[in-house]
C-alpha positions as CSV (number, residue, x, y, z in Angstrom):
1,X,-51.1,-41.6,1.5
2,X,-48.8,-40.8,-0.8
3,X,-51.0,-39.0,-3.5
4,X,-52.3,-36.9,-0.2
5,X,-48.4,-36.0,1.0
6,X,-47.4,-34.7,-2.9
7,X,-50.8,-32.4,-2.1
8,X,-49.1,-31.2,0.7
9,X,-46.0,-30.4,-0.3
10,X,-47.2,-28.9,-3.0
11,X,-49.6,-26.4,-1.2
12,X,-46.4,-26.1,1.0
13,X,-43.9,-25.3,-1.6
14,X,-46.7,-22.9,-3.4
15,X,-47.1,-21.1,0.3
16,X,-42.8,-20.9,0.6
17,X,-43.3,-18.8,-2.8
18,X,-45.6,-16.5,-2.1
19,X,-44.5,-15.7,1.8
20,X,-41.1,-15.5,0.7
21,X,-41.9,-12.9,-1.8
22,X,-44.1,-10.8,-0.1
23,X,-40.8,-10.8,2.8
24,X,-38.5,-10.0,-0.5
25,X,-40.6,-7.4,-1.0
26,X,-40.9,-5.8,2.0
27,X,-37.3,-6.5,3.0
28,X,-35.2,-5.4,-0.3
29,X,-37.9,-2.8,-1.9
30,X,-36.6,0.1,-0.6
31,X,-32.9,-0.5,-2.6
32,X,-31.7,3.6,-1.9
33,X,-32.6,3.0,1.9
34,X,-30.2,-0.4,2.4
35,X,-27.3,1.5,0.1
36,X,-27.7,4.2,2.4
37,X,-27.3,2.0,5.5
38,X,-24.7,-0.6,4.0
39,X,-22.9,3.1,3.4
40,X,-23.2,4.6,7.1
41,X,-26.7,5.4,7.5
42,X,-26.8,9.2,7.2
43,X,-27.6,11.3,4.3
44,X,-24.4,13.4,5.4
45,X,-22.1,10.7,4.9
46,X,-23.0,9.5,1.4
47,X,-24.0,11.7,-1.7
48,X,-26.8,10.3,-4.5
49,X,-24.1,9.3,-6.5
50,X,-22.3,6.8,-4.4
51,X,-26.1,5.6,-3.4
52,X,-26.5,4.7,-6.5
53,X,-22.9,3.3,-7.0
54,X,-23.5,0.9,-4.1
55,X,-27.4,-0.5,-5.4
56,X,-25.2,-1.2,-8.3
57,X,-22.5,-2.8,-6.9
58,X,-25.6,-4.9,-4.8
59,X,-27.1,-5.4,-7.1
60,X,-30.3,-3.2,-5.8
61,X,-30.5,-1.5,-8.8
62,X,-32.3,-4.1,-10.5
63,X,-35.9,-4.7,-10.9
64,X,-37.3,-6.5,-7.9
65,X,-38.7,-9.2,-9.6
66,X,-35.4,-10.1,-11.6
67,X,-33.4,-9.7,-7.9
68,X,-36.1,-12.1,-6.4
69,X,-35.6,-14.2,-9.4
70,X,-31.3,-14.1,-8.9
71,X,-32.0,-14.7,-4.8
72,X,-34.4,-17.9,-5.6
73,X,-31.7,-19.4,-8.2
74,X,-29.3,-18.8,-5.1
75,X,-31.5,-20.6,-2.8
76,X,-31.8,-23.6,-5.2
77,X,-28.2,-23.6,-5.3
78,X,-27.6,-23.6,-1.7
79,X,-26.0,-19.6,-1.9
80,X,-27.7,-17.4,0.0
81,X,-25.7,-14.3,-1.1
82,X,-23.0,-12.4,1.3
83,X,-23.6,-10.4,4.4
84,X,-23.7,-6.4,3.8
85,X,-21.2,-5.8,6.8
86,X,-19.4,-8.8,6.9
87,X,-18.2,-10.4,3.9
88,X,-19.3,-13.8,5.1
89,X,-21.5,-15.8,3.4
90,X,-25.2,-16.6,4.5
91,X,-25.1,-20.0,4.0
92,X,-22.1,-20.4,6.1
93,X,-23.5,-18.6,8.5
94,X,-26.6,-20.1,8.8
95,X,-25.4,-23.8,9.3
96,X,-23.1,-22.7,12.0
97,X,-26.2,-21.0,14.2
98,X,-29.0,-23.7,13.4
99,X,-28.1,-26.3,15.3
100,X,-27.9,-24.4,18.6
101,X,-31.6,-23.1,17.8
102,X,-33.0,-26.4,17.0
103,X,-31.2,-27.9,20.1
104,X,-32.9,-25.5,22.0
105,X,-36.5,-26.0,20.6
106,X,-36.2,-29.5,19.6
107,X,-35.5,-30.4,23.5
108,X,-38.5,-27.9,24.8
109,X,-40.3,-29.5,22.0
110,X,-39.7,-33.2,23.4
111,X,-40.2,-32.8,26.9
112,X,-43.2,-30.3,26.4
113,X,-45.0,-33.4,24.4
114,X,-43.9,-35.8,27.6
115,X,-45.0,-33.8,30.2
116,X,-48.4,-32.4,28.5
117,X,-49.1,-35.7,27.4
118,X,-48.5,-37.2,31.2
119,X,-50.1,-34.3,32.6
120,X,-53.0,-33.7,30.3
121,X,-54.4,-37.5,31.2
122,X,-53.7,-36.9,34.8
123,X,-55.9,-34.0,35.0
124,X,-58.4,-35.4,32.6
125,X,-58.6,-38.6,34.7
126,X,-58.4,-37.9,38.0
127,X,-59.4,-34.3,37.8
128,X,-59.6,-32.8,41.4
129,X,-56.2,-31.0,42.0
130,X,-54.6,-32.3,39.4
131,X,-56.9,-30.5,37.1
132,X,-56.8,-27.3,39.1
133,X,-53.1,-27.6,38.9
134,X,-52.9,-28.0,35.2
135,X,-55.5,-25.0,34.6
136,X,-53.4,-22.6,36.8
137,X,-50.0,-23.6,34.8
138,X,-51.5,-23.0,31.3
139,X,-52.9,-19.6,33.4
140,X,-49.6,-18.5,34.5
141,X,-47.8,-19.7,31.6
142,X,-49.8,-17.8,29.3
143,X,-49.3,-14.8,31.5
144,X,-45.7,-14.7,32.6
145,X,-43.3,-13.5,29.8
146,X,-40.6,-16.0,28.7
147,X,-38.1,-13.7,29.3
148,X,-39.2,-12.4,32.4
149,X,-38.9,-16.6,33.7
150,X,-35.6,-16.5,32.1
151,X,-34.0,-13.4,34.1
152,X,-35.9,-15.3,37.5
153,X,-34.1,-18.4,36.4
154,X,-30.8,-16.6,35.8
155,X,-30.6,-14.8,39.1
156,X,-31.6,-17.9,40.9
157,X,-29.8,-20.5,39.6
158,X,-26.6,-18.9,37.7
159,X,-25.9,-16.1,40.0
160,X,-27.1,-16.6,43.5
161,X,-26.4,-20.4,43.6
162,X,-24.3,-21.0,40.3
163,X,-25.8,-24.4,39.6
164,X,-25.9,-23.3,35.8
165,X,-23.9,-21.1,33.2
166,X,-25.8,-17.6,33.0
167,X,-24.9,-17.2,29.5
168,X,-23.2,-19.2,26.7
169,X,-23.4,-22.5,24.5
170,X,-21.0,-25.5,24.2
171,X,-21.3,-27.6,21.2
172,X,-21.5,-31.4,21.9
173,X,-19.2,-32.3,20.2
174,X,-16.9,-30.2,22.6
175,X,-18.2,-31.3,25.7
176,X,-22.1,-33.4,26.0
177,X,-22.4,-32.4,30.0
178,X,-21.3,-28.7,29.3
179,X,-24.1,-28.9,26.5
180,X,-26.4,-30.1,28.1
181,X,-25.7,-27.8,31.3
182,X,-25.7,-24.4,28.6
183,X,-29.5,-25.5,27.4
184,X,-31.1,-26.3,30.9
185,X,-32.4,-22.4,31.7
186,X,-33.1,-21.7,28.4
187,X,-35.5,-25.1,27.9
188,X,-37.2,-24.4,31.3
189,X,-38.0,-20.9,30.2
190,X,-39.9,-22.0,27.3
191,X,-40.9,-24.9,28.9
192,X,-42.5,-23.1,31.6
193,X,-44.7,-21.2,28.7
194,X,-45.7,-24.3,27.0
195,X,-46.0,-27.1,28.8
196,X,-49.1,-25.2,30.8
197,X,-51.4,-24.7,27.6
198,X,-50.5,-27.8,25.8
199,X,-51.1,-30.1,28.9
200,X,-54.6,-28.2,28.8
201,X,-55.5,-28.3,25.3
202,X,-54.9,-32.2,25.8
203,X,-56.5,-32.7,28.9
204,X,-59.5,-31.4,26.7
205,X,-58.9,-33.9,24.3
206,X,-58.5,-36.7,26.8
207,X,-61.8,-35.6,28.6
208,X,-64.0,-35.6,25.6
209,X,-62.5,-39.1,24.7
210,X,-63.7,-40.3,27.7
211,X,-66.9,-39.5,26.8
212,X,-67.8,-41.1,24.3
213,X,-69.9,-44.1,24.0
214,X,-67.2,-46.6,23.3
215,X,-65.6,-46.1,26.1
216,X,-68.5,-46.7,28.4
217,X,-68.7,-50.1,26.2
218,X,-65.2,-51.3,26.7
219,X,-66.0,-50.4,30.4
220,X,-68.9,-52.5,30.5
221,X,-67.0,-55.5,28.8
222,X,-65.0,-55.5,32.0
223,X,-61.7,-53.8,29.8
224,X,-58.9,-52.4,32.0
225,X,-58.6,-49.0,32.0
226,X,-55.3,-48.1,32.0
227,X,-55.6,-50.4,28.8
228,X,-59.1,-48.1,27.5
229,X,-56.6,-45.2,28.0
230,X,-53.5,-46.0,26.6
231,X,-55.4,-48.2,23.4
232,X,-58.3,-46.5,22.7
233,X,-58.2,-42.7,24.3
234,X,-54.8,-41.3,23.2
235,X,-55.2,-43.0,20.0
236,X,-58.6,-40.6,19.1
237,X,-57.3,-37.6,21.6
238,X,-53.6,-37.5,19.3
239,X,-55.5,-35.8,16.6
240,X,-56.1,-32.8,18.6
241,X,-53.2,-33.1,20.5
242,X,-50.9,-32.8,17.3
243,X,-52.4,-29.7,16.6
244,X,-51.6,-28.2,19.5
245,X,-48.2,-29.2,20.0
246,X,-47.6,-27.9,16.2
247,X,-48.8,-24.7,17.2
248,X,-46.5,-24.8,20.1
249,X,-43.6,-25.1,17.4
250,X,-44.4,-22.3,16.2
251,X,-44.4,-20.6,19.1
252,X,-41.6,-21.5,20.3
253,X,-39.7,-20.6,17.1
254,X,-40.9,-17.2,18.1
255,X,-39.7,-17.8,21.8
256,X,-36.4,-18.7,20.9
257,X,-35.7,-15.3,19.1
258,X,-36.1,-13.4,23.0
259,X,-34.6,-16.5,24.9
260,X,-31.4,-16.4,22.5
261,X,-30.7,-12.9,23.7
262,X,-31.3,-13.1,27.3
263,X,-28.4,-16.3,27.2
264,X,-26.1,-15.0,24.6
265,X,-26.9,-18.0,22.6
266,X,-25.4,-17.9,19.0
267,X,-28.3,-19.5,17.6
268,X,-30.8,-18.1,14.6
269,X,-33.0,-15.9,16.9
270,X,-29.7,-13.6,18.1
271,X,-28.4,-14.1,14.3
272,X,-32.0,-12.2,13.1
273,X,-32.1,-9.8,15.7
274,X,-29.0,-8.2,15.6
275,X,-28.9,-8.8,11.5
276,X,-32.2,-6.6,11.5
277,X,-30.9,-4.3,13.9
278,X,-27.5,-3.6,11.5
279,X,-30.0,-3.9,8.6
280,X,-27.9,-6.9,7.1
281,X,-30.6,-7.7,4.5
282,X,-29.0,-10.8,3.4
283,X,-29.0,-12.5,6.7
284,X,-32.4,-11.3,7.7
285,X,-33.6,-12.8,5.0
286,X,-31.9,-16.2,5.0
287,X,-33.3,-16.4,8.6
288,X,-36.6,-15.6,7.3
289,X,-36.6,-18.3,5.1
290,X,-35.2,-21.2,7.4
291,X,-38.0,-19.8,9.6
292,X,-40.5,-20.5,7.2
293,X,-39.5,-23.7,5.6
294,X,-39.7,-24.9,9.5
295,X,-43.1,-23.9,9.9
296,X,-44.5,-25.7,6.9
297,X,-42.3,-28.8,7.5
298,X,-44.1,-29.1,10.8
299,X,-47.2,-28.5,9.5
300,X,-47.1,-31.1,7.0
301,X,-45.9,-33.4,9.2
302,X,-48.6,-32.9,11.8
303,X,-51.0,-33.4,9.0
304,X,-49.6,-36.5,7.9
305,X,-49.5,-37.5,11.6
306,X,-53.0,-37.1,12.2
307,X,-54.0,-38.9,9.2
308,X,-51.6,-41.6,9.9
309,X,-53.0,-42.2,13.7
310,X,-56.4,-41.5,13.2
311,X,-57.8,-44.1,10.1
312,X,-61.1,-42.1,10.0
313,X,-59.8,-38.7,9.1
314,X,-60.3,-37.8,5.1
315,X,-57.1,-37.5,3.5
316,X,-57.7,-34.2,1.4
């Protein structure tokens, strides 16, 4: 196990490299372009000479290899360089707007595994209306926009009834019931996406489980079968079912970018947008790489998850 979680890290810090150069690249290569903006965004307003002033005085006059080389020395160090437009430092900036996103997706994330796990046995079990009820969310959650469920939820239950804020956060440590009352529209309308296609993908699992030949041999021994699930079933259906549910990570890291702006939330999806809107390349590029470095950590601990509950898979 452990030889096979250095392999993965590895492959992992060896992907960080290479995606986070080829967004360096894209993001900084054009160094006249981001004086110009940093310098009011018209040609009128700045001559050549004050372009080039300003790369230097960024630094963007540099090869791009040596500036990616400076920016990954910063990143080992824990600076993340200064914003263009405000002074402040990435870093900073960063740890103050990460905790609201991962409070965000961390609870869709939780209650998306409870609920597809619950209703992705149901469905797979029982079948009949359950399962027709399952296949219809994972329909209309794959169909219905995120944000167009967050504007329903906001008109229904923050402005018509004002059950909960319409915009905002409150940190926990302010307030835990004002916290927990700023997250509730913005989980459901991710959850609404999700929790449709993952219970699917695991009923799937669950069902072919269930029909294998093991199964009809513990039944045949006279073996409970809430015990055949809950022992046997979910044990060789979490394989599959981790797969999914990292893939709904991901997708909810993208989610979170268009459900930060519908709520005002001050998270790391508002922080990119309106960074790449500005063209503050600093912060886009900080956010970028948080982004990333959650994608692989999920993914290698999905992997290791699999291998962990499922003995028979090859450690490669």
């Amino acid at each position: 196990m452990l030889g096979f979680l250095v392999r993965k890290v590895a492959r992992s810090a060896a992907v960080l490299v290479v995606v986070s150069f080829a967004t360096f690249l894209l993001i900084y290569g054009n160094g006249p372009g981001i004086a110009r903006n940093v310098l009011g965004g018209s040609i009128s307003l700045a001559t050549d000479a004050q372009v080039h002033a300003e790369m230097v005085k960024l630094g963007l006059d540099r090869p791009i290899v040596v500036q990616y080389g400076s920016w990954v020395n910063g990143v080992l160090t824990g600076n993340l360089q200064d914003s263009f437009f405000t002074g402040q430092p990435v870093t900073s900036t960063l740890v103050n707007r990460v905790p609201v996103t991962l409070s965000v997706t961390g609870l869709t994330l939780l209650l998306t595994i409870v609920f597809s796990v619950l209703m992705g046995v149901a469905a797979a079990v029982y079948g009949g209306w359950v399962d027709r009820l399952v296949q219809l969310l994972a329909v209309l959650g794959g169909a219905v926009p995120s944000f167009i469920v967050a504007i329903g939820l906001v008109f229904a239950l923050a402005v018509d009834i004002r059950l909960f804020p319409a915009t905002g956060y409150v940190s926990p440590s302010q307030s835990v019931s004002q916290w927990a009352q700023s997250l509730v529209l913005p989980v459901v309308a991710l959850l609404v996406g999700s929790v449709g296609s993952a219970a699917s993908q695991f009923r799937g699992a669950v069902a072919d489980a269930l029909e294998q030949a093991y199964v009809r041999t513990l039944r045949a021994r006279g073996i409970a079968e809430r015990y055949i699930i809950l022992r046997h079933v979910l044990r060789n259906a979490a394989g599959p079912g981790l797969t999914v549910l990292s893939l709904q990570t991901i997708a909810l890291i993208g989610g979170v970018v268009v459900i930060e702006q519908v709520f005002a939330l001050p998270g790391m999806g508002q922080l990119a947008t309106n960074a790449a809107e500005q063209g503050d390349v600093p912060v886009v590029m900080g956010s970028v790489l948080v982004m990333i470095v959650v994608v692989l950590v999920v993914n290698v601990l999905t992997d290791v998850a699999t291998a962990f509950v499922n003995p028979k898979s090859k450690l490669l």
